[in-house]
Structures are given as C-alpha cells and as structure tokens.
C-alpha positions in Angstrom: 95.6 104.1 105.1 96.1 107.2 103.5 99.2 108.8 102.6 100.7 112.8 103.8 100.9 114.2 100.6 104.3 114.9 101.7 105.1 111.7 100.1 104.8 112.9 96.8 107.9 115.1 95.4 107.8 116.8 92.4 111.5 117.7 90.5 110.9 120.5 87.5 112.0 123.2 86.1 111.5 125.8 83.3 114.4 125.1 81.8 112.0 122.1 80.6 110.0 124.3 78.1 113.0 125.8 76.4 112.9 122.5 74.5 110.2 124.1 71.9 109.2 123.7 68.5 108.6 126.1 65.6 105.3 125.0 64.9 102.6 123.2 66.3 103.9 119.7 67.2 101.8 117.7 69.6 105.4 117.3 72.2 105.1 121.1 73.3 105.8 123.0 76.3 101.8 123.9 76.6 102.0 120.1 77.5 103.9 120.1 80.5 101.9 122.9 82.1 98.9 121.2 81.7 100.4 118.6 84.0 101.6 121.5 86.7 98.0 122.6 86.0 97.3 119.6 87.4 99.4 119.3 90.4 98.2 122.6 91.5 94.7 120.9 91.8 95.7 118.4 93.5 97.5 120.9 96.0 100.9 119.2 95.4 102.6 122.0 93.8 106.0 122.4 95.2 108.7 121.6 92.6 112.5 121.0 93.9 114.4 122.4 91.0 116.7 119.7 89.7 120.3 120.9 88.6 122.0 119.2 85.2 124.2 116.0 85.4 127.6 116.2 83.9 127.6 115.0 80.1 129.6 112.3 80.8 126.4 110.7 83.1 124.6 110.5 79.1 127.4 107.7 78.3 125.5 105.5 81.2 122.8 104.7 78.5 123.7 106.4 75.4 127.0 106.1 73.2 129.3 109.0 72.6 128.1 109.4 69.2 124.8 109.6 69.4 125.4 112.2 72.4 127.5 114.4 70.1 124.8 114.7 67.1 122.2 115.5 69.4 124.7 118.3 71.1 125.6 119.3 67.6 122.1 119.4 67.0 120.8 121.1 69.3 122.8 124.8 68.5 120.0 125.3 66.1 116.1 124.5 65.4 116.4 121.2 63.1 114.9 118.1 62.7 116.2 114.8 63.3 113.4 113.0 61.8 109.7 113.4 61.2 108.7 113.3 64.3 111.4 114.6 66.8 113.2 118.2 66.5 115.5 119.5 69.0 116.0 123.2 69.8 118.5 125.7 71.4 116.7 125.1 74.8 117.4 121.2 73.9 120.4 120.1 75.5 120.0 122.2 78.6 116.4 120.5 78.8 117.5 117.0 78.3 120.6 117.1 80.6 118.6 118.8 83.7 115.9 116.0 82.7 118.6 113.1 83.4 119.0 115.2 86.8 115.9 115.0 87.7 115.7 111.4 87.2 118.7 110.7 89.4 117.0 112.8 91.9 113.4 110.9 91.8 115.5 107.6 92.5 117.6 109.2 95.7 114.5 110.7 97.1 112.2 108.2 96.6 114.6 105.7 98.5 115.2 108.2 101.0 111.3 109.0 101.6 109.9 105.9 100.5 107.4 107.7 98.7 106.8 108.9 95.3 109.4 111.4 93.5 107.7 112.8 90.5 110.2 113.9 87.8 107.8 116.2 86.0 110.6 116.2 82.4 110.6 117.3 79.3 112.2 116.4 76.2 110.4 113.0 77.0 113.0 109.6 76.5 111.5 106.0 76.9 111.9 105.6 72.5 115.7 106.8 72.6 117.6 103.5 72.5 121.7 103.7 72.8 122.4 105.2 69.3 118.9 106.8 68.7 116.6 104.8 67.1 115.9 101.8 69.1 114.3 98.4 67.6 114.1 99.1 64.1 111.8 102.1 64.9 111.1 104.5 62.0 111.6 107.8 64.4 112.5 108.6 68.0 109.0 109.4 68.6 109.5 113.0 70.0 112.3 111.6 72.4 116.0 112.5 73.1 117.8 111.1 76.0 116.0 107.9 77.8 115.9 109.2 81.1 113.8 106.3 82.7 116.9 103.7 81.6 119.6 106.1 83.3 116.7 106.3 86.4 117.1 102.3 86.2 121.0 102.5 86.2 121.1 105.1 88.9 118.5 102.4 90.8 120.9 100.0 90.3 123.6 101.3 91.3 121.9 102.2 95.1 119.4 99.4 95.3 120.7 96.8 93.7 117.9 94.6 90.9 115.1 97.3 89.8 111.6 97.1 88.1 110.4 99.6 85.6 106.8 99.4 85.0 105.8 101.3 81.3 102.5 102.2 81.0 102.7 104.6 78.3 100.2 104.1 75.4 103.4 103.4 72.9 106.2 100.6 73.5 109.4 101.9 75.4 111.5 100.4 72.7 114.5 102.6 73.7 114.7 101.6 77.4 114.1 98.0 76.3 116.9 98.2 74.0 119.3 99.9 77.1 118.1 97.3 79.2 118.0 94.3 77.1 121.4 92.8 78.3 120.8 93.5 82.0 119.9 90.9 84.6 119.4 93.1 87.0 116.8 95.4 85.7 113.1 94.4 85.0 111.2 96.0 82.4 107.4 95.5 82.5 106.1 97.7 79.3 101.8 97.7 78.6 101.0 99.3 75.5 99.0 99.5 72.3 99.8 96.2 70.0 100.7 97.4 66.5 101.2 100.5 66.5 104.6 102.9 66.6 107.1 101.9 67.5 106.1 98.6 66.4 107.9 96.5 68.8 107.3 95.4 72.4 106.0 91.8 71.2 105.5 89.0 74.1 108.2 86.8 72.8 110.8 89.6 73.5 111.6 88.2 76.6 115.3 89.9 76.8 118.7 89.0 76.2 121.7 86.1 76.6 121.7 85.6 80.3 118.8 88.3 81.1 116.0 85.9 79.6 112.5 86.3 81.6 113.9 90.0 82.8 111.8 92.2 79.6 107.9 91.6 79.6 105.5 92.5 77.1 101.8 93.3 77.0 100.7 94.3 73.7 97.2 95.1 74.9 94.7 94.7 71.9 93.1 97.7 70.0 90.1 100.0 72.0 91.5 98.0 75.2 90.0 99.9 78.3 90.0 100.1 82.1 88.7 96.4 82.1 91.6 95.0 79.5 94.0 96.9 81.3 93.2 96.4 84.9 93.2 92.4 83.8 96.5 92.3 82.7 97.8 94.0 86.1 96.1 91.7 87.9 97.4 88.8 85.9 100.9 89.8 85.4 102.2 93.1 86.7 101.1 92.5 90.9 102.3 88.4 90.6 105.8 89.9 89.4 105.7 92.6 91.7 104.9 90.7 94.9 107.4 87.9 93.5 110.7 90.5 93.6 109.8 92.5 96.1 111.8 95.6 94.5 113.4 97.9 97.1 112.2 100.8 94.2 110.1 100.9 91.1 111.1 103.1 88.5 107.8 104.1 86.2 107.7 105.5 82.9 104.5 107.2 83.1 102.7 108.5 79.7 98.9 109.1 79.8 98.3 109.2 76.5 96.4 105.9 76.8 93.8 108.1 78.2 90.2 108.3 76.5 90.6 111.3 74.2 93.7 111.5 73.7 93.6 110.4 70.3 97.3 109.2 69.3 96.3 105.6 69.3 92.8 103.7 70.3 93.0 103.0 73.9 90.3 103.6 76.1 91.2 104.0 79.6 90.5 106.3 82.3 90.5 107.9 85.8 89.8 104.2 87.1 92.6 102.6 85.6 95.2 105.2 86.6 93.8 105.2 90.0 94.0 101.5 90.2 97.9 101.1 89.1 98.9 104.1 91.8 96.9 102.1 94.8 98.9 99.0 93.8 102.1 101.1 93.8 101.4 102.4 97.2 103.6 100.2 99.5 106.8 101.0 96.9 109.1 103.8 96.9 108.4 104.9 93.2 111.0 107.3 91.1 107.7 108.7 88.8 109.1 109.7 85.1 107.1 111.9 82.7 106.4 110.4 79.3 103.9 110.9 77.1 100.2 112.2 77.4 98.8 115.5 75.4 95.7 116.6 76.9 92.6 114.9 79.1 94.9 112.2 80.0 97.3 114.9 81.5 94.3 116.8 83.3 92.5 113.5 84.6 95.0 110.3 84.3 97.9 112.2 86.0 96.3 113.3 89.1 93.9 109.6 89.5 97.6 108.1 89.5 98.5 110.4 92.3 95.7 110.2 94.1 95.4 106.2 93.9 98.9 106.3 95.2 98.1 108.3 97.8 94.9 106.5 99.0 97.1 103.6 100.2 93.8 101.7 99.4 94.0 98.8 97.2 90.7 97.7 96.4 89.3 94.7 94.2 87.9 96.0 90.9 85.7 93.6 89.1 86.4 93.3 85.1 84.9 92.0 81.9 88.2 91.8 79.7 87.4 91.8 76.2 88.1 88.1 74.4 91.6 89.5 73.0 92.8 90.9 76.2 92.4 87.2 77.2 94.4 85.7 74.6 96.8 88.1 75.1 97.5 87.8 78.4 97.4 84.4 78.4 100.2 84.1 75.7 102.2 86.8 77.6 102.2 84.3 80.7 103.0 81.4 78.7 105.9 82.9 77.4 106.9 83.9 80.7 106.5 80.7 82.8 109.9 80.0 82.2 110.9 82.5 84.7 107.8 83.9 86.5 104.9 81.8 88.8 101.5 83.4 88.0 
C-alpha cells in the first residue's frame, strides 16, 4: 500500500550552509542543496524550519568541554584537525541541527511517518569529547545529532534503534551510546577504513552487552552484500524489538560514484532498506553522501519508504559478505535469535 507523501516531513533551514569552508572541502553547503535538489524531484519539498535548542540540550551527549572549544572555535574560520573546520555560521548550524533532530523524533511519533532532518554540520563521528574510538579526526563532524535524536527517543518512547547505514562507522554515536541499555545501535559500513572502528566483537558495554552491532561489510560490497546482511541481521532484530521509532543515520556516500571509499551500491539497495522501514515511524538524520548518492540514493530511500511495498530481492552475496555476516551473528547469539 502506498504511502501520502504527507508522511514524509522535511526540517531545514539555511542557517545550515552558513557552516562553510574557505576552500574546497568535500563537507560543503553545495552538498546539502543537491539533496533539496532532490526533494524537489521527488515533489516533497516543503521544509518546516527547525528553531535552535538551548546549549545546555549539547550536555545530553557531549561534555561541557568539548562544547566550549567548539563555541570558542567557532568565532572564527579554523581548523580543528585535518579533516573538520568549523566557521562563524558553525555554532548556529550545529545547535539548529540538534533542533531539528528533536523535531524528526516528535513528529515522526506523532505522524508515524518519516521526519527528514535535512542537517548540516553532519555528527555521527563526534563522540562525548570529540574524537570518538581512537579516531584520527572527527571526520567533518561536530555535534552527534543522531545520539541526542536517540536520547530525545528515549526519553518519549522508551528503548530505541538507530540503524547507520553511512558508508563510514558512527564511532561517535557508538561511543555516546555504548553504556546504554536502552538504545540499539545497528551501524553497516565499509571494514577498514576511517574511522577504523565499528568491528563485530564491539558488542557494547557493562550491562548494555548485545545492544551495539557491527557489520563491517567487506571492500567493493554492493546491492547484493548489502541487501544480505539486512536480511540476515538488520529485519530479525527489527521484527524481534518491535521499536515504537527508529532513529536512522542516513549517509549515501556508500553510493556507486561517490568515491570516498569502495562500496558499490545503488538505487536498489536504498530502495530496499526504506520499504523495510515502511511500517516504522522513522526520525531520518542527514549524514554523509557528496554527489550521485545524494541525487539517486536519497530519493530511492524515500521512495522505497513510501511504496509500503516490501518485496523479496534475490542475492548473490560475495564469499566475504558471508563470512562476515556469519561472524557478526555468532557474536551476537548471545542476545539476538536469527
């Protein structure tokens, strides 16, 4: 059955390309038109303008510190490592980001559709202090809005699941998260590669064991490799806790083209995780993604989502994508049937 499009809610605002660098730098504001671009295909553009939280709502997920130096920051251009700058426009951006998360979680309980915050500066590598994991950068990030979306979930719903599909390891909202019972962190993404974390064994901390799950999907994985492992892991997990909301950190720069790591996947894929979303309320947060993965893998995730039609795809999983799912399910027998 297919979906009004009224169920899809987008949150933005221009305040979210006032984050901007000096140079070229692959996290721009060019990227987050190209998603609007997008939307205005797909005839779902009409944003809700999302208003900033108070700073205190950073200290949910972040500590005071780390909030400070990034308000410090953030009066001038600099650099806080080689990857991740932070502007005048910064600290406006990133604290009318965190509202826009809140808001996704409020209206997609409301609804029970999909809220779409549409954000920029992008968050899932920011751990409490910064650098989460061990990680060499922040990987363009500031504040981890999809962890304060989980708290905020929490907090009106009760246990919540975050599904990352982002080509690169949330290691910041695993980090946040890694303590809590109540939150359940499913994370695909690229084996190997920055932030060089996100390993099946990490399974989550003392008395939240069984609640962080990892699928380091193999090099050149595509639709097939990826498409297995949902099958296999992500839907048992989902139809076993039943979430009242799923909070997803959506990057697309797993997208053929995009050319930041090796994946291979495409409109089919994309497609394929939003029609297995479709009975869920989803709070939709904006990661990463560059270019084609913005123009095709955004919209095919909508428009799965909106087809209320989940169909069986037949798959050839590559040998690795084997192995590695069947490790990740191993490791999680513990605590999950599959």
């Amino acid at each position: 059955m297919i979906k009004d499009t009224s169920e899809v809610t987008t949150l933005y605002s221009p305040i979210f390309l006032e984050h901007r660098p000096r140079d070229y730098h692959p996290e721009n504001p060019d990227r987050l038109l190209r998603a609007v671009r997008a939307l205005q295909r797909l005839n779902l553009w009409k944003p809700i303008e999302p208003v900033p939280v108070p700073e205190e709502e950073l200290l949910m997920v972040h500590s005071r510190d780390y909030v400070e130096l990034i308000r410090e920051k953030s009066r001038a251009f600099s650099y806080l490592d080689p990857d991740t700058y932070v502007s005048p426009g910064t600290w406006e951006a990133a604290l009318t980001a965190f509202g826009a998360s809140q808001m996704a979680v409020e209206i997609a309980l409301k609804t029970g559709g999909m809220a779409l915050a549409l954000v920029r500066p992008p968050g899932h590598h920011a751990g409490k202090a910064g650098r989460a994991f061990n990680a060499s950068t922040l990987g363009f990030c500031i504040f981890n809005n999809a962890a304060y979306a989980a708290k905020v979930a929490e907090e009106l719903a009760g246990k919540v699941l975050i599904i990352d599909f982002d080509a690169h390891h949330g290691n910041g909202t695993q980090e946040i998260l890694w303590n809590d019972p109540n939150a359940v962190h499913i994370d695909l993404h690229e084996r190997d590669i920055y932030p060089w974390s996100g390993y099946e064994h990490d399974v989550g901390g003392k008395n939240a064991e069984g609640t962080k799950i990892n699928l380091p999907m193999p090099h050149y994985s595509g639709d097939d490799d990826y498409i297995y492992a949902w099958d296999e892991v992500v839907l048992p997990l989902l139809a076993q806790l039943r979430p009242k909301l799923v909070v997803v950190s959506a990057g697309f720069d797993g997208f053929l083209g995009e050319n930041l790591t090796t994946l291979r996947l495409s409109e089919l894929f994309f497609a394929y995780a939003g029609s297995t979303l479709s009975r869920y309320p989803l709070a939709v947060i904006f990661e990463g993604g560059y270019s084609v993965g913005l123009g095709k893998g955004l919209p095919a995730f909508i428009r799965g989502y909106l087809s209320g039609e989940i169909r069986e795809v037949p798959v050839s999983p590559s040998y690795e994508a084997l192995r590695t799912v069947a490790r990740v399910k191993e490791v999680q027998s513990e605590w999950w049937e599959f």
